[in-house]
PDB file as gemmi writes it, atoms N, CA and C in Angstrom:
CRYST1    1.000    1.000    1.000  90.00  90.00  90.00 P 1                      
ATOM      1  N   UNK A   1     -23.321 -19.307  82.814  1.00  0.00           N  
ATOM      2  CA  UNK A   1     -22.990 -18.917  81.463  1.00  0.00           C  
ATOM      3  C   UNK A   1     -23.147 -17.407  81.287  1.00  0.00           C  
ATOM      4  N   UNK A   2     -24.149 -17.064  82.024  1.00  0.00           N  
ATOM      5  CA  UNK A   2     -24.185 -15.259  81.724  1.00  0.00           C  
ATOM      6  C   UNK A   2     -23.446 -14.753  82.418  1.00  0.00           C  
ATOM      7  N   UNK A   3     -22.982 -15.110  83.582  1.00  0.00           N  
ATOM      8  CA  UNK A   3     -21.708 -14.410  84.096  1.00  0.00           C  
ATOM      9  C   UNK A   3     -20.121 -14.789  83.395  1.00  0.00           C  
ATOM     10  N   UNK A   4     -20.147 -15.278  82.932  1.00  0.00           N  
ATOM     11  CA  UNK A   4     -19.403 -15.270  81.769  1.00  0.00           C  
ATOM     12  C   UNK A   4     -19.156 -14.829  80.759  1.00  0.00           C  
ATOM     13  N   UNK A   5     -20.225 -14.308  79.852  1.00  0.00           N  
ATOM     14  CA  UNK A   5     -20.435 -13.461  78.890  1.00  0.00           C  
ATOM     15  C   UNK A   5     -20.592 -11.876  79.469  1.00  0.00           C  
ATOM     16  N   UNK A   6     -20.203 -12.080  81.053  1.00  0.00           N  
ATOM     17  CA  UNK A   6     -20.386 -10.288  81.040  1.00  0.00           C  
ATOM     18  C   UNK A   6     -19.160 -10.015  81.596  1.00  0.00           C  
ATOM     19  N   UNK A   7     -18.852 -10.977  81.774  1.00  0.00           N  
ATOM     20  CA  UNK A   7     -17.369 -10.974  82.685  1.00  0.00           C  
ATOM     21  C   UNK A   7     -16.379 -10.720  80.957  1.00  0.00           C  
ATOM     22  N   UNK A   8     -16.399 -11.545  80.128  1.00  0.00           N  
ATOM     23  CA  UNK A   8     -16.199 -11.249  78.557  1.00  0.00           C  
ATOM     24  C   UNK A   8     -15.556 -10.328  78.071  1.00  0.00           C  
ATOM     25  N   UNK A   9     -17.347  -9.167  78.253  1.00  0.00           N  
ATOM     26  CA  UNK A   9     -17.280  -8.215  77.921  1.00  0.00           C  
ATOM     27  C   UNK A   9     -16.544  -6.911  78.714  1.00  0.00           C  
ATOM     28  N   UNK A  10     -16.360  -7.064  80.190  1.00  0.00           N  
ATOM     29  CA  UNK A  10     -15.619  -6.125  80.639  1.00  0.00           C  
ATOM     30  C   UNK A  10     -14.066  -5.842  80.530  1.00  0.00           C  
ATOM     31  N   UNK A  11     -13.665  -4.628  80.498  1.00  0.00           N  
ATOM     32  CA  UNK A  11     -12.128  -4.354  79.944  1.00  0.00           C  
ATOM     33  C   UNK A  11     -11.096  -5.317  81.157  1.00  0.00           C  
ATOM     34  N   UNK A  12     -10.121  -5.984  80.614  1.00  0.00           N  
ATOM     35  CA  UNK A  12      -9.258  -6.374  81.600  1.00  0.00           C  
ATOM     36  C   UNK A  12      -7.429  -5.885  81.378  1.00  0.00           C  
ATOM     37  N   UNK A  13      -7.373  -4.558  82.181  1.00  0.00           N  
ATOM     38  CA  UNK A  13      -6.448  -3.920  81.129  1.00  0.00           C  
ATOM     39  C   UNK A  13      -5.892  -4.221  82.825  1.00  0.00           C  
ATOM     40  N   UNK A  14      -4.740  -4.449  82.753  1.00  0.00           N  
ATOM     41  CA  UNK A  14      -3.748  -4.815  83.870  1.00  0.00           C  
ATOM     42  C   UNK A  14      -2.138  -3.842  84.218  1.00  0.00           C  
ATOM     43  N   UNK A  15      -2.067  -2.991  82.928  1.00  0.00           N  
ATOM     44  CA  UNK A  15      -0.914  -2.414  82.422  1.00  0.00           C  
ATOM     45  C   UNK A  15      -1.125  -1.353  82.091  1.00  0.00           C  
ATOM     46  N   UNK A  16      -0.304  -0.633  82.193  1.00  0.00           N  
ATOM     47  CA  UNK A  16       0.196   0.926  81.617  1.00  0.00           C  
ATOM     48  C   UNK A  16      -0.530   0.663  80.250  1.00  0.00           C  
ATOM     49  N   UNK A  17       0.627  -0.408  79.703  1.00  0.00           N  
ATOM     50  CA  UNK A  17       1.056  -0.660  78.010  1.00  0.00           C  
ATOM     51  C   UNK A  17      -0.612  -1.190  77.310  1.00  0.00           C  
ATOM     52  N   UNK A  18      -1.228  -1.520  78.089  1.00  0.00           N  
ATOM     53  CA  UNK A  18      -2.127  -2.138  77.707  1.00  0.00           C  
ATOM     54  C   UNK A  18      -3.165  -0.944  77.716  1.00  0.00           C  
ATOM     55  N   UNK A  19      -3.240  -0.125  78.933  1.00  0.00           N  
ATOM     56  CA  UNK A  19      -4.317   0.947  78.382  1.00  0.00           C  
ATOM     57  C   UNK A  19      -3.892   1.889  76.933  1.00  0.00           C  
ATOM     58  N   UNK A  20      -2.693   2.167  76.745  1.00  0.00           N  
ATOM     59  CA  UNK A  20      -1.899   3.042  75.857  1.00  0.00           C  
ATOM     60  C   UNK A  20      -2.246   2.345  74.747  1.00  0.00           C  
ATOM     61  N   UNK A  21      -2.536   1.203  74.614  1.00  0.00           N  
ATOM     62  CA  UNK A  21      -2.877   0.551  73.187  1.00  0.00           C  
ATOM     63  C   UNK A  21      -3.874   0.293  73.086  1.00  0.00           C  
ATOM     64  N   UNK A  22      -4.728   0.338  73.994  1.00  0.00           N  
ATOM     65  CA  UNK A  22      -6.312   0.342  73.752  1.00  0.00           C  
ATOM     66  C   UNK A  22      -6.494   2.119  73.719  1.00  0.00           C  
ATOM     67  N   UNK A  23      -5.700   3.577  74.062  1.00  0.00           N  
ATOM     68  CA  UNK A  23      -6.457   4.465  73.481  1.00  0.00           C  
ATOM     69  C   UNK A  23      -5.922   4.703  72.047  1.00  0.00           C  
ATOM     70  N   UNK A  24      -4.646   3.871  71.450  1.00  0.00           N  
ATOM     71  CA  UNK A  24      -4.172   4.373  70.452  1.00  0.00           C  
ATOM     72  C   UNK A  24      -5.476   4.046  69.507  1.00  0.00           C  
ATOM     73  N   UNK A  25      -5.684   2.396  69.626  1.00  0.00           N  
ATOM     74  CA  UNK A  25      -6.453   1.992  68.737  1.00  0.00           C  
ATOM     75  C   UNK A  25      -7.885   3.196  68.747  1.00  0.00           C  
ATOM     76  N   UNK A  26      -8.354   3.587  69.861  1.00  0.00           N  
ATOM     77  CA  UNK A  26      -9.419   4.330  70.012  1.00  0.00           C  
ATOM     78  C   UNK A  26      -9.412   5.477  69.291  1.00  0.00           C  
ATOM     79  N   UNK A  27      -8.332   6.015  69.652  1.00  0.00           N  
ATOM     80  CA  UNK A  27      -8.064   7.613  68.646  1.00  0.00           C  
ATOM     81  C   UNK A  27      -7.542   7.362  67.469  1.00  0.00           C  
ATOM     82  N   UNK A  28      -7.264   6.711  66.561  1.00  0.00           N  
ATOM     83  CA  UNK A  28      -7.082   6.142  65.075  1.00  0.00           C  
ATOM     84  C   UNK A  28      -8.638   5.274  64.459  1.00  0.00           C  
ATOM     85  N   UNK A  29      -9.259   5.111  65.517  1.00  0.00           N  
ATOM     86  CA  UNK A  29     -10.924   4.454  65.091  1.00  0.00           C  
ATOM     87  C   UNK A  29     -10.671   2.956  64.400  1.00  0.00           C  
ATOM     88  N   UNK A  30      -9.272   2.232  64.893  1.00  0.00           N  
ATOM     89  CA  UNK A  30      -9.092   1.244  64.568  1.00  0.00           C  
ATOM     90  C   UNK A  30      -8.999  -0.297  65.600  1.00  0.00           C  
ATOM     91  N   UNK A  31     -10.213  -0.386  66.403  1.00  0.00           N  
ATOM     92  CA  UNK A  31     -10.249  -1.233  67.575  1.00  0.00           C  
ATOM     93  C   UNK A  31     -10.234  -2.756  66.782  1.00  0.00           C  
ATOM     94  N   UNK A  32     -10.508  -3.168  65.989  1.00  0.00           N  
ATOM     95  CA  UNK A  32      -9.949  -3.956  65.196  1.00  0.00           C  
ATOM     96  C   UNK A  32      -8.397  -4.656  65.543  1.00  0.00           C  
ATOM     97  N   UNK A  33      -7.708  -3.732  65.619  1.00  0.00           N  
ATOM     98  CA  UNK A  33      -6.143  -4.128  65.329  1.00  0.00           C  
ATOM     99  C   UNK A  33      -5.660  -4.036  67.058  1.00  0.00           C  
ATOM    100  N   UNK A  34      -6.530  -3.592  68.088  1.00  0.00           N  
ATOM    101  CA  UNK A  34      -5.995  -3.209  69.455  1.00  0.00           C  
ATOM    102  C   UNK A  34      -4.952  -4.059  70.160  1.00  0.00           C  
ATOM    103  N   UNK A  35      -4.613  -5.449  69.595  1.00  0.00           N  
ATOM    104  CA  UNK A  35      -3.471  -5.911  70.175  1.00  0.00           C  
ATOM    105  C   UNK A  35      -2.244  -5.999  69.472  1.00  0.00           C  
ATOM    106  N   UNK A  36      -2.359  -5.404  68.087  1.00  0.00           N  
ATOM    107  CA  UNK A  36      -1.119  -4.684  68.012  1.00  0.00           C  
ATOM    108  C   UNK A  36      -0.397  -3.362  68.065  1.00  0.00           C  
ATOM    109  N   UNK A  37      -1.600  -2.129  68.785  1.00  0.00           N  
ATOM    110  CA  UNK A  37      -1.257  -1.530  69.191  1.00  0.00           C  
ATOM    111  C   UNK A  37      -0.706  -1.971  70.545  1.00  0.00           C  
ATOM    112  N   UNK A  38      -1.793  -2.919  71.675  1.00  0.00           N  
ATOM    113  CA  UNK A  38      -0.823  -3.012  72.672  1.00  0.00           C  
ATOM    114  C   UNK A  38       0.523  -3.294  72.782  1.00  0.00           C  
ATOM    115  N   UNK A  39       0.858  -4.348  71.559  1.00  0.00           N  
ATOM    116  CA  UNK A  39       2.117  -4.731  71.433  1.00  0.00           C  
ATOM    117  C   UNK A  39       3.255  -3.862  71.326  1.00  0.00           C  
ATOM    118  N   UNK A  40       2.858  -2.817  70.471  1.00  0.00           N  
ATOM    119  CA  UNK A  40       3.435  -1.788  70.143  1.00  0.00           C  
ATOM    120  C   UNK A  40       3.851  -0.926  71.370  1.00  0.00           C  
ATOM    121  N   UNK A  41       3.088  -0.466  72.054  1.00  0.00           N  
ATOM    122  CA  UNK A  41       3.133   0.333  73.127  1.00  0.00           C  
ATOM    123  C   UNK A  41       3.855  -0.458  74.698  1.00  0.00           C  
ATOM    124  N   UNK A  42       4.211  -1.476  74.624  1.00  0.00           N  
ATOM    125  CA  UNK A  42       4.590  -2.925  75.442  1.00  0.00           C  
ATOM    126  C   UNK A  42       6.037  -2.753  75.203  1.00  0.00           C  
ATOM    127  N   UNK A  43       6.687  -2.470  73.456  1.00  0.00           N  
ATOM    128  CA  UNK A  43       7.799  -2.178  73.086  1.00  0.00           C  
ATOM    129  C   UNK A  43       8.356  -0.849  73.021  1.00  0.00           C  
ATOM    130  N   UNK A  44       7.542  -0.162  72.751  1.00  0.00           N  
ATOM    131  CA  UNK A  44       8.192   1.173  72.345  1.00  0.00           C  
ATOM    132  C   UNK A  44       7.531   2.374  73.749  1.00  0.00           C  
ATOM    133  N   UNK A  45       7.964   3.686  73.065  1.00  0.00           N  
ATOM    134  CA  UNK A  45       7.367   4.721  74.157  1.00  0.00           C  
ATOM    135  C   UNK A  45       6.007   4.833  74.106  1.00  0.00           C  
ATOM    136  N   UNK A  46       5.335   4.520  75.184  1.00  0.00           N  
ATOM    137  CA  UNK A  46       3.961   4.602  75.118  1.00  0.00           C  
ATOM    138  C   UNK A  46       3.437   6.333  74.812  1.00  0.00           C  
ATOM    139  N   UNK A  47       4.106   7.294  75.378  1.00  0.00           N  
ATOM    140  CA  UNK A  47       3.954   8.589  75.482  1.00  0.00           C  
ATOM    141  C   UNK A  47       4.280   9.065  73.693  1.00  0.00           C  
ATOM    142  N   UNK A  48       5.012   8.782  73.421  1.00  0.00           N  
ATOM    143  CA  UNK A  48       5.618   9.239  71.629  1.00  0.00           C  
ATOM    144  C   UNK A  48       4.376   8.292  70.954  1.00  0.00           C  
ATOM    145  N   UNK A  49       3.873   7.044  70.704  1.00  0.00           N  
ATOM    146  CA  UNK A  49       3.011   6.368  70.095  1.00  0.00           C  
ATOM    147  C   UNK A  49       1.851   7.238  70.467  1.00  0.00           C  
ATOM    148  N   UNK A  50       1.830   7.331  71.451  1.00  0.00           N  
ATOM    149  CA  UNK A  50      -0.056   8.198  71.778  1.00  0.00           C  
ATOM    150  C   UNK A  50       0.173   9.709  70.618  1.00  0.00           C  
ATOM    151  N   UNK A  51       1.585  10.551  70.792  1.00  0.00           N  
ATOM    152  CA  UNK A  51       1.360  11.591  70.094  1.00  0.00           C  
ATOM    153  C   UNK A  51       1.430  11.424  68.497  1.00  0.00           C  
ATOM    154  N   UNK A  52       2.066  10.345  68.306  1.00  0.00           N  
ATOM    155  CA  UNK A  52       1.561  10.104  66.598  1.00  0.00           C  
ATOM    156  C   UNK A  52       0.553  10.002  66.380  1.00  0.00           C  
ATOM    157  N   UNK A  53      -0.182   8.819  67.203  1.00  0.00           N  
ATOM    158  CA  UNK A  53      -1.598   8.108  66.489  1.00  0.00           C  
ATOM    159  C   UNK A  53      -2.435   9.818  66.932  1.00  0.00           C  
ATOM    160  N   UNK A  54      -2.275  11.152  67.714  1.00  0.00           N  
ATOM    161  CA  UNK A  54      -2.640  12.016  67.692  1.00  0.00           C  
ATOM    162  C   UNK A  54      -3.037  13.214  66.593  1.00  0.00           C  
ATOM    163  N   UNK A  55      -1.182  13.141  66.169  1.00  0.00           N  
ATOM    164  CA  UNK A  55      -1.269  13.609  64.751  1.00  0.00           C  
ATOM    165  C   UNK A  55      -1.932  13.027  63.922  1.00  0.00           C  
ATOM    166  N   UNK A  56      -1.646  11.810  63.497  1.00  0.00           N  
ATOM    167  CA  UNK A  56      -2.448  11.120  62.335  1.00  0.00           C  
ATOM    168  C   UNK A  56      -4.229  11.327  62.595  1.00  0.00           C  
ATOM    169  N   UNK A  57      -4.735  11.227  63.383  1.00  0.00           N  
ATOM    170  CA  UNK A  57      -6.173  11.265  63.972  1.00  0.00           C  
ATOM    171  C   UNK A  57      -6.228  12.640  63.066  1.00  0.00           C  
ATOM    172  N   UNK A  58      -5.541  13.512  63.648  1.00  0.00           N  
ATOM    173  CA  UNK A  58      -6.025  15.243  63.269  1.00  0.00           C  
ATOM    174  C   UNK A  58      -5.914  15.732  61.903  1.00  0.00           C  
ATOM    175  N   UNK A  59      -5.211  14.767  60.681  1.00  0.00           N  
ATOM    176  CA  UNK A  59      -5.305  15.458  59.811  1.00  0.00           C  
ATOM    177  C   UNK A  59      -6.509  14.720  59.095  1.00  0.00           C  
ATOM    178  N   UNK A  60      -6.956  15.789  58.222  1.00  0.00           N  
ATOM    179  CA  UNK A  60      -8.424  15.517  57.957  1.00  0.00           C  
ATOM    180  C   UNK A  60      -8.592  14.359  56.653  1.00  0.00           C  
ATOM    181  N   UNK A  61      -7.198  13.776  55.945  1.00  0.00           N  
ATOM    182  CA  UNK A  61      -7.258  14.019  54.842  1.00  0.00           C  
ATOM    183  C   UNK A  61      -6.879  12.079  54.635  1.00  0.00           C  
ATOM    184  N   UNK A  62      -6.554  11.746  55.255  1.00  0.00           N  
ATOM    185  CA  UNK A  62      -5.802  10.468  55.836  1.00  0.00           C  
ATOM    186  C   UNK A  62      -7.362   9.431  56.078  1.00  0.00           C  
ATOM    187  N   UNK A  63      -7.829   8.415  55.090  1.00  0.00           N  
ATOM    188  CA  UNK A  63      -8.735   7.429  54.743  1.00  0.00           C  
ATOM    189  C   UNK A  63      -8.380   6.626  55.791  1.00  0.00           C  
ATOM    190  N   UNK A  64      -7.306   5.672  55.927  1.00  0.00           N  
ATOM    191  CA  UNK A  64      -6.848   4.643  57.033  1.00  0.00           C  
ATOM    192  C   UNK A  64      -6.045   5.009  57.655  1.00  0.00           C  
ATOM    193  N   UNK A  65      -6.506   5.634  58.917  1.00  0.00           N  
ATOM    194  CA  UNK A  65      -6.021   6.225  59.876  1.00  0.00           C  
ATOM    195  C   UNK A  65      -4.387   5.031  60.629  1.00  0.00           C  
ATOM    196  N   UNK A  66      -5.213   3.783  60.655  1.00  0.00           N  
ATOM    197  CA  UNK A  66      -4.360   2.903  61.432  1.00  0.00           C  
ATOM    198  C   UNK A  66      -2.795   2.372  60.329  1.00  0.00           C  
ATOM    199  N   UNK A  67      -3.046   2.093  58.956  1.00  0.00           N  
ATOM    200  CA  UNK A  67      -2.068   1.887  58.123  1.00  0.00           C  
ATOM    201  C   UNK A  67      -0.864   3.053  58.102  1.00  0.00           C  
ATOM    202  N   UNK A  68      -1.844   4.389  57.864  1.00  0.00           N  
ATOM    203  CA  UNK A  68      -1.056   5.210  58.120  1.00  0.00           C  
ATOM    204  C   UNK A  68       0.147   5.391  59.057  1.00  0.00           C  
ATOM    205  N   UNK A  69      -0.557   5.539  60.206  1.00  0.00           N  
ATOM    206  CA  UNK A  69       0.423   5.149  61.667  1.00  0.00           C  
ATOM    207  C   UNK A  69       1.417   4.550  61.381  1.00  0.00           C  
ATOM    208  N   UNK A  70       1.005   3.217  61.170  1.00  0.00           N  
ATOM    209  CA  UNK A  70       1.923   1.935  60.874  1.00  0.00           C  
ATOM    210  C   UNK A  70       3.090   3.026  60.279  1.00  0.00           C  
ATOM    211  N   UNK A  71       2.882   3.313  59.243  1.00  0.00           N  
ATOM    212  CA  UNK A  71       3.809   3.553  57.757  1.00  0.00           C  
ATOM    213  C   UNK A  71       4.874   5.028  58.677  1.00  0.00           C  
ATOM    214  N   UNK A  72       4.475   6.000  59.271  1.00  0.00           N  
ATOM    215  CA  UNK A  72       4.807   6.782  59.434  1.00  0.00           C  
ATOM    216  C   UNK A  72       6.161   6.229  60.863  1.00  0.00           C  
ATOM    217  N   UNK A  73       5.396   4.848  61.785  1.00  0.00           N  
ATOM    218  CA  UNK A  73       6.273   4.279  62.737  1.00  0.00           C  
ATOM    219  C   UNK A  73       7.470   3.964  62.242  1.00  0.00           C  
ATOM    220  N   UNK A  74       6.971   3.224  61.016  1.00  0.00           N  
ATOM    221  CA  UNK A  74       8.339   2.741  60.074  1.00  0.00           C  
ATOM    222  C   UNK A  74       9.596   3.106  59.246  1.00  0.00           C  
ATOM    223  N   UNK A  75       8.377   4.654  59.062  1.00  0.00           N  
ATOM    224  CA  UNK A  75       9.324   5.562  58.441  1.00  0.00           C  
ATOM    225  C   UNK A  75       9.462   6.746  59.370  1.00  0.00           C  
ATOM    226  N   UNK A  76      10.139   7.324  60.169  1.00  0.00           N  
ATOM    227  CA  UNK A  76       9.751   8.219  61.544  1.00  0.00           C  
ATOM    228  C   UNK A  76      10.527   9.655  60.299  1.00  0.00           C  
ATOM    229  N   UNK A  77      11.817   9.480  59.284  1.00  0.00           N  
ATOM    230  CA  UNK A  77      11.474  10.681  58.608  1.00  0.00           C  
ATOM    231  C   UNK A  77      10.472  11.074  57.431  1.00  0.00           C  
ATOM    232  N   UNK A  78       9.934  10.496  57.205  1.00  0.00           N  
ATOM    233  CA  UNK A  78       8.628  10.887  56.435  1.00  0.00           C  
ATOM    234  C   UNK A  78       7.683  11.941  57.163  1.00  0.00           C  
ATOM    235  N   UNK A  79       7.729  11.681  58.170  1.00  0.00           N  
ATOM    236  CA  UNK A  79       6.603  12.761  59.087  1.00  0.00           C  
ATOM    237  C   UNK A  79       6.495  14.331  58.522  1.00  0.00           C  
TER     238      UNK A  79                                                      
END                                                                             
């Protein structure tokens, strides 16, 4: 049973797409939602998603970092 619970806890990232959505979630401070960033990054450019959730991270002013994202993916001229 305890090798189980540690086995659990270690990362099992197998993919490009899958690390790219575990740092998006990381740099937005939203690990919560990390499998729909993977999803995200699975579909789209993993390289362009990392530099949004970048921008969004950096401005100081932005409460929910991860909604944000969302909103800005959806709307790409709003930026």
């Amino acid at each position: 049973m305890k090798e189980l619970e540690k086995r659990g806890k270690e990362s099992h990232v197998y993919r490009k797409y899958q690390l790219v959505g575990l740092e998006i979630s990381q740099i937005l401070e939203d690990e919560k939602h990390k499998a729909l960033y993977i999803k995200l990054a699975k579909e789209k450019s993993g390289e362009r998603l990392l530099r949004l959730a970048k921008e969004v991270a950096d401005r100081q002013n932005v409460k929910n970092k991860g909604a944000y994202f969302m909103y800005l993916l959806a709307h790409p001229e709003k930026k």
